[in-house]
C-alpha angles and dihedrals in degrees: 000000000000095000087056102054086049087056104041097042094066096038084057085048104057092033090089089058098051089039095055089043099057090040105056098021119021097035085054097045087052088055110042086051089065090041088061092062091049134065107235122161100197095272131052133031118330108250113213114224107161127223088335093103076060107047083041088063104061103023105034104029111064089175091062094051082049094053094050085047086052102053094040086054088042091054086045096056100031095038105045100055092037095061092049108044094042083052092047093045095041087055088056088053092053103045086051094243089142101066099201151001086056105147089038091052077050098047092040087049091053103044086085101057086059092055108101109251083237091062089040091062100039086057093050087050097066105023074068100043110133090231117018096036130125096209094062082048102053094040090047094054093053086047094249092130127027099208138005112302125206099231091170099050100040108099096208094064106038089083088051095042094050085046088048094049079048090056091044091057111038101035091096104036097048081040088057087049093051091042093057099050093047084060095057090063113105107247087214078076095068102032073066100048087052098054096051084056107255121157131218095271099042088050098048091051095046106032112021095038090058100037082055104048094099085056092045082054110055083033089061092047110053084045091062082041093055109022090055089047089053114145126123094060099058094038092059106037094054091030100225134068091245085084099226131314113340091000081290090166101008110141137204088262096045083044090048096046092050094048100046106033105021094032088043081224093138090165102041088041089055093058091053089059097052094048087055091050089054094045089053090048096044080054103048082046099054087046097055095041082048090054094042099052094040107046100028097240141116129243096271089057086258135136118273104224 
């Protein structure tokens, strides 16, 4: 009997848990799995129509494959500089190049990773206005541009501005997380390092770069993660889930959204969002085989013996 009530009790204490979870999550991915081989519109029976929301997708909807180009194109150009140049600045920071005002330059980095990505892309919004911007204002004083230039409605810049809104918000944040794990590193390391003649760049190369991959890591990841999930800031920043002129920066959310709650297309709209599951994992995936092959690591940062 006592063997029993050890058992049971924590077995009574963990089922809400469970219960919650298959409720609320499992129960939902099961069936959207079936809404996305059906054509429901949000009312009226489900119509079952097989793997043709999928084939529909990719042979018969241009504006998806664009979208999947756009985002891809979006985490290139958001992810990419944000990584090194948070890496660059954390190590700085770190080296105490900077001699004071440390812990204000950290709090003032961060602020923006606490700005809702709404706000974030109302101020871009009119910081770029043709006519009311600051940015045109400011460009046009120092002789950069010669006249008022439409930032929000140019189809060659909405991919760079929504990279660049990434890199707003994320730079400290991303900065903070470098910054910690450079602190981890034994400073005997690099006393070493120093001894045998290495100089700043040698030793960031060979010694940093390795002790941080873990960090670089988790730090890629989440990017892909982010970047290919992107959707308030565009949204907000050209009004409208087109994403700008000719779908110019319209992502797979923004493309997901507009087909399944503005378009009422529930089941083609749920097989837009597993293909974007499968695209991020396929993603995450490539990344971490990359690293491993490259690097000769596994996917903890460890040895591989």
């Amino acid at each position: 009997m006592k063997n029993r009530r050890k058992v049971s009790w924590p077995l009574i204490f963990i089922a809400p848990f469970f219960i919650v979870y298959i409720i609320f999550n499992l129960v939902p991915i099961i069936s959207g799995v079936y809404i996305s081989l059906t054509s429901w519109r949000g009312f009226g029976a489900l119509k079952y129509v097989g793997v043709d929301n999928y084939i529909r997708l990719f042979s018969r909807d241009p504006t998806f494959l664009n979208a999947i180009l756009n985002s891809v194109i979006i985490m290139l150009e958001g992810m990419i500089p944000l990584q090194v140049f948070s890496l660059i600045f954390a190590s700085v920071l770190n080296q105490k190049l900077i001699l004071g005002g440390k812990s204000f330059i950290r709090n003032a980095f961060f602020l923006p990773y606490i700005t809702t990505p709404v706000a974030i892309g109302l101020i871009f919004s009119v910081l770029l206005d043709q006519h009311t911007g600051m940015v045109n204002f400011v460009l046009m004083k120092i002789g950069i541009l010669g006249s008022q230039f439409d930032w929000l409605h140019t189809a060659s810049v909405a991919k760079p501005l929504v990279a660049v809104m990434i890199f707003w918000r994320y730079f400290g944040y991303v900065t903070l997380f470098y910054l910690a794990g450079l602190q981890t590193i034994n400073k005997q390391i690099y006393d070493a390092a120093t001894v045998d003649g290495s100089g700043r760049v040698r030793t960031f190369v060979s010694i940093t770069l390795p002790l941080m991959q873990p960090v670089i890591m988790f730090q890629v990841v989440m990017g892909i993660l982010g970047t290919l999930r992107t959707f308030e800031e565009p949204l907000m920043l050209f009004n409208s889930y087109e994403g700008g002129i000719n779908h110019a920066a319209q992502t797979m959310n923004m493309k997901y959204f507009q087909t399944a709650f503005q378009q009422s297309q529930f089941g083609y709209g749920a097989s837009m969002g597993y293909v974007m599951f499968l695209m991020i994992g396929a993603f995450t995936l490539l990344y971490f085989t990359v690293v491993r092959r490259f690097a000769g690591t596994d996917y903890a940062g460890g040895s591989d013996e």
